[in-house]
N, C-alpha and C positions, 0 to 999 in steps of 0.2 A: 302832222307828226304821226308815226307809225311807233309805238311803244312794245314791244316784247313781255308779254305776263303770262310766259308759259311758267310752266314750274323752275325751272332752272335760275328764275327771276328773283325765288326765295331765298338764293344763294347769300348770305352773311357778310360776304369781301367786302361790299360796302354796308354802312351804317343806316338803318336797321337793317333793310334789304337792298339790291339791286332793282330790285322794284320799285322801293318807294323812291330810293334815290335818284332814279330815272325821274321820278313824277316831279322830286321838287329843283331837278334841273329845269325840266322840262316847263317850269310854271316862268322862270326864269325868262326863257326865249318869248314866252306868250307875252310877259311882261315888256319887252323890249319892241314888240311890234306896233308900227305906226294905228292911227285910227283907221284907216281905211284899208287895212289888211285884214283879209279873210284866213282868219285857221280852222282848221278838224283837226280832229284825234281817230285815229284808228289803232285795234289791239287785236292781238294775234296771239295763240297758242294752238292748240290743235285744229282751229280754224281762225277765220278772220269777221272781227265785227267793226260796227262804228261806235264810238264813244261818243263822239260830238260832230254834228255835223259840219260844214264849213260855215261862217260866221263873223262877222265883226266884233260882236260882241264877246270882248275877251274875258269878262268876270263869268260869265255862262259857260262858257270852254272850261275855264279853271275849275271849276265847283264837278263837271263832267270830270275830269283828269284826276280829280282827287277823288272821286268816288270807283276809281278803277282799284277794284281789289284783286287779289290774289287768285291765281290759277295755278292747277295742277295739271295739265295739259303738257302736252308735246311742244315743238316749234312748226309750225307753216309759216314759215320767215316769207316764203315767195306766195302765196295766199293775201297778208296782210301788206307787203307792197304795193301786190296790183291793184287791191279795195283802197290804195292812198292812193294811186296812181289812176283811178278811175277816178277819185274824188276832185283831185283837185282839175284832171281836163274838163270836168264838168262848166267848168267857166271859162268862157271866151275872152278872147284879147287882155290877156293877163300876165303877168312874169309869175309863173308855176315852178315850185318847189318843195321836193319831198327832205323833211328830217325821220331818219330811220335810226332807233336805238335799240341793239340788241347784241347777244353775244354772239350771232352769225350762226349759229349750230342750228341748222335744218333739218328735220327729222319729220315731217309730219307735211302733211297738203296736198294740192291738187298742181298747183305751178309751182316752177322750177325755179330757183333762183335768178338764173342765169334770165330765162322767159322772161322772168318780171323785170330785170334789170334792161332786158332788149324791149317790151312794149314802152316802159319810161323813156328810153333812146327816141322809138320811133314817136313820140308822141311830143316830143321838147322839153322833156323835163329833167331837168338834175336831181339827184337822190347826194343826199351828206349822209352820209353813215358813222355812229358814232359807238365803236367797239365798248360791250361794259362787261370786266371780266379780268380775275386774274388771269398772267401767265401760264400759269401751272393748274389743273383740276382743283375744285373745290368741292368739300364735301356740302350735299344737302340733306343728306336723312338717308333711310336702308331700305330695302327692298322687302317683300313679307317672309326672305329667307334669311334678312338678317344680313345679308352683303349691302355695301357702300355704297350710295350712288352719288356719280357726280355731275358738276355744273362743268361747262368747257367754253372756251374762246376762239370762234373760227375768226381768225380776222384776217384771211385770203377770202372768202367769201365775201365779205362787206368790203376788202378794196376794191376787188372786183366789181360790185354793182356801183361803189361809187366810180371809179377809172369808165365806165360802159357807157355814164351816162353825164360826163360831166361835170359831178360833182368832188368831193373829199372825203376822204377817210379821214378819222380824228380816235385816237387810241386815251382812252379811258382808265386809269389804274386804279380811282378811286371816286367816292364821292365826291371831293375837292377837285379834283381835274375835272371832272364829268361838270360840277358845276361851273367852272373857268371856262370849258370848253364851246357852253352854252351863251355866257355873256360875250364870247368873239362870235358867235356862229354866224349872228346875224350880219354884220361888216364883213366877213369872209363871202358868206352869200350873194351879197350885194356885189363882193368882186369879182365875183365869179359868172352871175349872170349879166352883169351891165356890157361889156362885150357884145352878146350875141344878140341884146338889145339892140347896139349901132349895128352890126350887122343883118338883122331883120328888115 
């Protein structure tokens, strides 16, 4: 899992935050995973760290996910893909897949979007991307002049890494969707890579 907790994460459109509500999507999908599935958590704002490493152990993950708080940071959207995108090649002969939740607005890192969405390509793995974000700007607080700033939705950028590498876009409007969209993820997944399984 690849979580977005730059500042724009503080954004209100969902309840309390676009943050939190990512997380208690996200505890969702951990939930749904067999025993012998390994997850990580990786988070990203003006750079990329690990939250939780990979694991079986899915109560250790969750306790890790919910201890992710808030940043003020930028986006390194393509930063924190590749530290998921490292993580999980880490293991051999395995069915590898990245979930990435953000509103796509890249502003900040060292790798490109695009980069990270082609070493996922070259490497086998599919990336789901799952847009969280109103349509339109939302406000998140003021600048030290007193001007607005806002949250924004790229979601040409997250189809893109999902289209590149195999995976799905999934459009997010709210907590409620974000949370639905998490209890299909994992059956979409599974249709997604079982294919390229018989073809291996």
């Amino acid at each position: 899992l690849v979580i977005d907790d730059s500042g724009s994460m503080q954004a209100a459109d969902y309840q309390p935050t676009r943050l939190e509500a990512a997380k208690n999507a996200a505890a969702i999908l951990i939930a749904q995973l067999s025993e012998g599935d390994l997850v990580g958590i990786v988070v990203f704002e003006s750079g990329a760290s690990t939250a939780a490493y990979l694991s079986p152990d899915k109560e250790h993950v969750m306790r890790r996910l919910y201890a992710i708080g808030p940043k003020t940071g930028q986006t390194a959207l393509g930063d924190g893909l590749t530290l998921a995108v490292e993580m999980a090649d880490s293991i051999p002969n395995a069915r590898k897949m990245v979930v990435l939740l953000s509103d796509g607005v890249s502003n900040a890192g060292v790798v490109r979007p695009a980069d990270a969405a082609r070493f996922a390509e070259e490497r086998g793995i599919s990336v789901f991307t799952v847009g969280l974000g109103s349509k339109g700007p939302v406000v998140i607080g003021t600048d030290s002049f007193g001007n607005p700033q806002y949250a924004e939705l790229d979601e040409d950028t997250l189809r893109d890494i999902a289209a590149d590498t195999g995976g799905k876009y999934f459009t997010s409007v709210d907590e409620t969707t974000l949370s639905a969209i998490y209890q299909g993820l994992s059956k979409e997944i599974v249709h997604v890579i079982s294919p390229a399984l018989l073809r291996s």
